[in-house]
N, C-alpha and C positions, 0 to 999 in steps of 0.2 A: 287491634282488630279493626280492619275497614269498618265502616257503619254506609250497607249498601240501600238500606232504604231511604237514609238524609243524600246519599245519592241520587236515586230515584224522584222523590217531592221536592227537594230543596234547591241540588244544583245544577241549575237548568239556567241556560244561557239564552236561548231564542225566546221569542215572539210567542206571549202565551193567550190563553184568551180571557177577559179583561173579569167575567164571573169566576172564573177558575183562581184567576191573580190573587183576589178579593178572596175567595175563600182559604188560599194558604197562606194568606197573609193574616188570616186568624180572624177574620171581619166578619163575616156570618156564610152561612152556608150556601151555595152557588143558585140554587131557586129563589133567595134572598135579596142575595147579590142581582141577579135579574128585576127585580124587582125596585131594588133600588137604583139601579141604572133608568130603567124606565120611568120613574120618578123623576130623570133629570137630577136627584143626592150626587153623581160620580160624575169626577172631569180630571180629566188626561190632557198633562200638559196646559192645563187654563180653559179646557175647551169642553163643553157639557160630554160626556162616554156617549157612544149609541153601542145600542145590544148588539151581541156577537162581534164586537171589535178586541182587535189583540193590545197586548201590552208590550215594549219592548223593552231588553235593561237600560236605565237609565231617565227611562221614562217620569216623570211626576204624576201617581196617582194620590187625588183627595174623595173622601165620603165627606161631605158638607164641607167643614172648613179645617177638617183632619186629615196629614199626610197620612197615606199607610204604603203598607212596603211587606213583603215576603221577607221574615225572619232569616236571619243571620243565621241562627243556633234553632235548631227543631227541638224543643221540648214536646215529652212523652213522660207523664207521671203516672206510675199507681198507687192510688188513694185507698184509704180504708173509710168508707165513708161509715160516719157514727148514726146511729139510729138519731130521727130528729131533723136534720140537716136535707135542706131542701134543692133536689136537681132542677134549678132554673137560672136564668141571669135577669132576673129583673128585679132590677136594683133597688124595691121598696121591699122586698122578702129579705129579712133581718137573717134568715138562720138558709140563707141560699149556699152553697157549694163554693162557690165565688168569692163571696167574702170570707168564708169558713177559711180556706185554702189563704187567702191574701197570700199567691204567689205573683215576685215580682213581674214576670210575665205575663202579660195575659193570654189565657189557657182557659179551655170551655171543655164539656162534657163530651164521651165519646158511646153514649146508650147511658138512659137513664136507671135511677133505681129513686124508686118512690122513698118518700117520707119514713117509712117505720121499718122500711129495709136497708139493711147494713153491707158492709161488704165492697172488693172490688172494684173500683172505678175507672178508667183509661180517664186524663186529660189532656190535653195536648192543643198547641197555638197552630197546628194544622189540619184544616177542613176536610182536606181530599182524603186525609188518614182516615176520619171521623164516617166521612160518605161512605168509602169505601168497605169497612170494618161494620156498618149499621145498615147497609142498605139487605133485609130481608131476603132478599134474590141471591143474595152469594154464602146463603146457611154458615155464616161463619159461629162456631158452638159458644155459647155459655153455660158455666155450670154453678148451680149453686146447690148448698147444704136448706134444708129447709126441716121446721118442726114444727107439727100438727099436735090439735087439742084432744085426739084421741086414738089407738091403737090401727097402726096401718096393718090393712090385709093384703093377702094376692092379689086380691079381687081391683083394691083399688091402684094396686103397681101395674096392672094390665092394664087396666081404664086408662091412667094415665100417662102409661106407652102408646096407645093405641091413637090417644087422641079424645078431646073432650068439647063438648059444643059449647063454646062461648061467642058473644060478641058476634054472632049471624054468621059463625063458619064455624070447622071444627081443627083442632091444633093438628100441625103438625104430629106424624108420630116421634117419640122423643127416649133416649136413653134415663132408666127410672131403676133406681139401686133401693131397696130398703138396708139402713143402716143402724137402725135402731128399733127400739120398740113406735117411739112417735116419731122418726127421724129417716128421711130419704135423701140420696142426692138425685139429680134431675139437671139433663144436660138440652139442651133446647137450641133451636136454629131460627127463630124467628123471634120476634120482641111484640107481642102484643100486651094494649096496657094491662098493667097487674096480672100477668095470663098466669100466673103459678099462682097467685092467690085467688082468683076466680076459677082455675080448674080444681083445685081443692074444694072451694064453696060448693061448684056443681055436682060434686060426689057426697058433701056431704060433712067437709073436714073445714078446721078454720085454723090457718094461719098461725101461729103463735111467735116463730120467730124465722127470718129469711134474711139466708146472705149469700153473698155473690164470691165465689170462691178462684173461679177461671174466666178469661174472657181468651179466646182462641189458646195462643200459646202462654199467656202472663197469669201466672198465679198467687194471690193474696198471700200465700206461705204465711211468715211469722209478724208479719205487716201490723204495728199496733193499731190499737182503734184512734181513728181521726189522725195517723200518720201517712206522710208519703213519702215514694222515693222516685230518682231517675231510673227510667228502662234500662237495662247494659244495651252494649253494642251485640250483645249474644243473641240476647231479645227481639231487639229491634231486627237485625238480621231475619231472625227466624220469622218476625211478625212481613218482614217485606216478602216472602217466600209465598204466604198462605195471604197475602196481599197482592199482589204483582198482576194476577191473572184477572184481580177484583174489579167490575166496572163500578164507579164509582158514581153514576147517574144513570135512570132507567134506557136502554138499549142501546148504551155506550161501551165501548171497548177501552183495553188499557191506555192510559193517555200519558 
């Protein structure tokens, strides 16, 4: 089976632009990337980058005194991340993602899950997947199982379909299943911090156990704890579908 979104980010032959380069070349995220251009850290061909300059193939880009370069092979993994194990890359965090994972690529987070939540992970050595797939504005769903310290009502499955006032706004309205006595799923289109444990706080309920079951089309299935695996090409396909139309930076179009 073709694999049409390593199409789409990967094989591209023109003059691309030098934040954009940097970000699918798995360096840091493209408002990063800006940032470190403007520092004078990035030089093309030997020569300091200027902001909004392109790159061409063949070109030498360095950050400091490091080649980098757009991946050969697009890696896309999903992780079962183990309760414990911390979504950061900063390399004095013993029990970060990063070194958890020591996969021989390097590969970063694509939406976090805090510290004591489990579940679901995207990684992947490409930025524009990660913008694109996280940027709020393009509602893409995730859904997780989640279980409360004491007996869910109606009352609270409306509340938090409807929306719950956290953090100076109030959520999104949101698909909310009861599946158990203490047990919901809850499917969500925006990532604010900890929003499923602070919209539970604000009704009244606390947290006891949270995991990330879907993120658009990829599902956890039978994924053990602290395993991972490669996307298929089925996947990936489907994920470029519900991707493709996605702007991957505020009031940008498909690029």
């Amino acid at each position: 089976m073709s694999n049409r979104i390593k199409e789409e980010f990967i094989q591209k032959k023109e003059p691309v632009r030098l934040n954009k380069y940097l970000s699918e070349a798995g360096v840091c995220s493209r408002r990063e990337a800006d940032r470190l251009i403007a520092a004078g850290k990035v030089t093309v061909d030997g020569r300091t980058a200027q902001t909004g300059m392109r790159v061409a193939p063949g070109q030498t880009v360095k950050v400091g005194a490091k080649t980098v370069s757009r991946q050969e092979e697009m890696i896309v993994l999903a992780v079962n991340k183990p309760k414990g194990i911390v979504c950061t890359e900063e390399k004095r965090e013993r029990n970060s993602i990063v070194r958890f994972l020591d996969y021989p690529v390097r590969v970063t987070y694509a939406g976090r899950l805090d510290k004591d939540s489990r579940g679901l992970l995207l990684m992947t050595n490409n930025g524009d997947i990660i913008n694109r797939m996280m940027r709020a504005a393009n509602r893409h769903e995730k859904e997780y199982k989640v279980t409360v310290d004491r007996e869910i009502t109606e009352d609270f499955v409306r509340q938090m379909s409807e929306g719950v006032p956290i953090l100076d706004t109030v959520t999104r309205p949101c698909r909310v299943e009861k599946i158990g006595k203490y047990t919901f799923t809850i499917v969500l289109t925006q990532g604010l911090n900890r929003q499923i444990r602070r919209m539970c706080e604000a009704l009244g309920y606390e947290v006891r156990d949270l995991v990330r079951v879907r993120i658009m089309n990829i599902r956890l299935g039978s994924l053990g704890d602290g395993q991972y695996r490669k996307l298929t090409d089925a996947e990936l396909n489907a994920l470029y579908e519900e991707l493709k139309d996605s702007p991957s930076e505020p009031g940008s179009g498909q690029r």
